[in-house]
C-alpha positions, 0 to 999 in steps of 0.5 A, spaced: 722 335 345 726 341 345 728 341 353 729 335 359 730 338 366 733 333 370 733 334 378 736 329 382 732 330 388 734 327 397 732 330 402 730 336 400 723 337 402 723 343 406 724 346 398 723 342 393 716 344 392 719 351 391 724 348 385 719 344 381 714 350 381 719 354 378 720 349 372 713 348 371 710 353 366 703 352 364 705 356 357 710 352 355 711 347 351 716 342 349 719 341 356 719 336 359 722 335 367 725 328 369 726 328 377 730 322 380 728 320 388 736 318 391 733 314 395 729 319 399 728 318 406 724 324 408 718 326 405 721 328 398 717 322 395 711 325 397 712 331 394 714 328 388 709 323 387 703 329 388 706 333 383 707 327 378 699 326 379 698 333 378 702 334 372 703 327 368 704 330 362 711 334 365 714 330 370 716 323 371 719 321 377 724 315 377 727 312 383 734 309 385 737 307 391 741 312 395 747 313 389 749 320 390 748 325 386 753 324 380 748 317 380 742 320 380 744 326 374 746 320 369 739 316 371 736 323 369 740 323 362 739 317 361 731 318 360 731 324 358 729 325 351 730 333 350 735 336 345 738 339 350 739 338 358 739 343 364 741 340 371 737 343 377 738 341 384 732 340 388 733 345 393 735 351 388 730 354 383 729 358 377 727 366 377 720 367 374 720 366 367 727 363 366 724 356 363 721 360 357 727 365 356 731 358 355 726 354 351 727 360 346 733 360 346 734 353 344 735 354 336 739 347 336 746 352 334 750 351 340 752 345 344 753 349 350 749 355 353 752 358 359 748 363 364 750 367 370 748 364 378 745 368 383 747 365 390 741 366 395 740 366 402 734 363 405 730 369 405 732 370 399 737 375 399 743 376 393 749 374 396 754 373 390 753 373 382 758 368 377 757 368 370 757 362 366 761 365 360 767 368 359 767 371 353 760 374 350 756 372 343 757 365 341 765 362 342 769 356 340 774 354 346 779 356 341 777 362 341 776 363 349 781 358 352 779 362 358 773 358 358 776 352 361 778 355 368 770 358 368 766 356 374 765 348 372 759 348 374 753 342 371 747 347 373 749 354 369 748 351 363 745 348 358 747 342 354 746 338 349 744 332 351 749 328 345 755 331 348 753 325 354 750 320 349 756 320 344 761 321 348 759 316 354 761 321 358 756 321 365 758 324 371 762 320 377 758 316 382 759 318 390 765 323 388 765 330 392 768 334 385 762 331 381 761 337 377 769 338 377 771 332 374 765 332 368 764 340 366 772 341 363 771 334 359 764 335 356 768 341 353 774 337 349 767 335 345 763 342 344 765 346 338 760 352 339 758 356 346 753 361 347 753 366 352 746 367 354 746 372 359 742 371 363 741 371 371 737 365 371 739 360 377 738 361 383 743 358 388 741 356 395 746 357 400 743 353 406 745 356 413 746 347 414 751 346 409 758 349 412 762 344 411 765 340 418 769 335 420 765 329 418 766 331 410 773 335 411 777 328 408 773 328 402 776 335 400 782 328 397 776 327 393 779 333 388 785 329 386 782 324 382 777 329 380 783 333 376 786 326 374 780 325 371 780 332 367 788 332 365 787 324 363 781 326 358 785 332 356 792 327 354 788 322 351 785 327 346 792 329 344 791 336 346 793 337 353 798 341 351 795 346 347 791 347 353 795 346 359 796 354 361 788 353 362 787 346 365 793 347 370 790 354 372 784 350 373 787 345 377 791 350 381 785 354 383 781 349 385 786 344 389 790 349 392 784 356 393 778 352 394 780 346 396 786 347 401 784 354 403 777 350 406 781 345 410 785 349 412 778 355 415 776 348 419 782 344 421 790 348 420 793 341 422 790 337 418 795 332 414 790 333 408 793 340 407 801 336 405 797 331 401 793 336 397 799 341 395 805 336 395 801 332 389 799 339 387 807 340 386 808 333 384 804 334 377 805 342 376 812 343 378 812 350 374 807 352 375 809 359 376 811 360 369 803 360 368 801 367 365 794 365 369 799 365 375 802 371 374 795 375 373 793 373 379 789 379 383 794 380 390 789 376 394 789 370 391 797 370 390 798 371 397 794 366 399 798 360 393 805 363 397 801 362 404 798 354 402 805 353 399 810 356 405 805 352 410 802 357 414 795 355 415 793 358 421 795 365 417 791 363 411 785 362 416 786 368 419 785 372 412 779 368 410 776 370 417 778 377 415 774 376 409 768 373 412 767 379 417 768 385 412 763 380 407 758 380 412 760 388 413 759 390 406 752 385 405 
């Protein structure tokens, strides 16, 4: 079997339906799609159990307890039997036509295929697009470093299913930065990329999944997440030849995305001198980076912001941002 689609589904029924058709192709063959029920406590079960009576020969439904979503994926993987796995989470979809486009490109040549993301809002509409690969054609990471501090995403790809089974690499249970601490790891093992280039996931941007106060504190989650990535990385003896990358990577997440989305909510909170002190701590030089260096303006304003404590700066500047966004959509 060329494909195992494997979708950790929790309370999603509003748009599961949506997500499974989008996978279910009565053309394609040598596919199959493993949904895992995360303990469900809505009519997500309901949903999945019609659509397995419908479609017993494609889907399979396994159910666990409520474990999260690093949980749910590894049971997937566990069960799957394709060559290559592709994660779906269950409230985003594929565009029409995607799934046969995949199963064409599986040639059994590469470990990691990358394609672009679309993010959408609930009507549909294209708010940003991110491209899986950072070079075209098909790459080795030594050919494309850069590749390390793409978007580590677990949903733009598809991997070969080996790469978990001979590694024992599987995705953390219940850690807010799943894709994160797993993405740059599965890559210390990927001797050929593939740049797909296609457009074929659709990302829901759920007006509801604002960050608020309730998960503020779990942004703490970035730092053992990263020490998962950097530990991988020294253990295989080759973090020194990648550090430029995996620091770039840790200073872009830690401080742009993890202390600028603290800060959008909260200016005073002391998790913000948590996530730059431990930052400084274990890149102390980070200025030195060339990645740093070719940083656009932005971005070098808002590291100097975060690391001169001015929060409240820093949350004026993404208002600004949002507004003009908002203007330019």
């Amino acid at each position: 079997m060329k494909l195992s689609v494997v979708i950790p589904v929790y309370n999603t029924e509003r748009w599961l339906a949506a997500c499974l058709d989008s996978v279910l192709d009565p053309v394609c063959t040598d596919y199959e799609i493993v949904a895992v029920n995360d303990g469900s406590t809505d009519g997500s079960a309901a949903i999945l159990r019609d659509y397995a009576a419908r479609f017993p020969e494609r889907l399979r439904v396994l159910t666990t307890p409520n474990g999260g979503l690093g949980h749910a994926r590894n049971t997937g993987l566990e069960a799957a039997q394709g060559d290559y796995l592709f994660f779906l989470d269950s409230d985003d979809t594929l565009v029409p036509g995607a799934l046969a486009e995949m199963l064409a490109s599986l040639d059994g040549s590469f470990d990691v295929g990358l394609f672009d993301f679309v993010a959408v809002d609930e009507q549909g509409r294209e708010l940003s697009r991110t491209h899986g690969a950072e070079q075209s054609g098909d790459f080795t990471l030594a050919d494309c470093p850069r590749q390390l501090f793409g978007a580590p995403n677990a949903v733009n790809k598809l991997w070969r299913r080996s790469l978990f089974i001979e590694t024992g690499i599987r995705f953390p249970d219940r850690l807010w930065f799943e894709d994160l601490a797993t993405v740059p790891r599965l890559y210390l093992h990927a001797e050929r990329f593939r740049d797909l280039g296609r457009p074929w996931y659709h990302y829901l941007f759920r007006s509801g999944s604002i960050m608020n106060s309730s998960n503020l504190n779990r942004n703490a989650e970035i730092i053992p997440a990263l020490d998962m990535v950097m530990d991988a990385w020294r253990a295989s003896g080759r973090l020194e030849d990648y550090h430029a990358e995996l620091e770039y990577l840790a200073l872009f997440h830690q401080l742009l995305i993890a202390c600028v989305r603290v800060a959008r909510l909260d200016t005073k909170s002391p998790l913000l001198t948590q996530l730059t002190g431990d930052f400084l701590s274990k890149f102390p030089r980070f200025r030195s980076n060339p990645y740093f260096a070719a940083m656009s303006g932005r971005h070098r304003l808002l590291v100097s912001l975060i690391l001169r404590r001015r929060f409240g700066a820093v949350k004026a500047l993404m208002a600004l941002n949002d507004r003009v966004r908002g203007r330019e959509r």
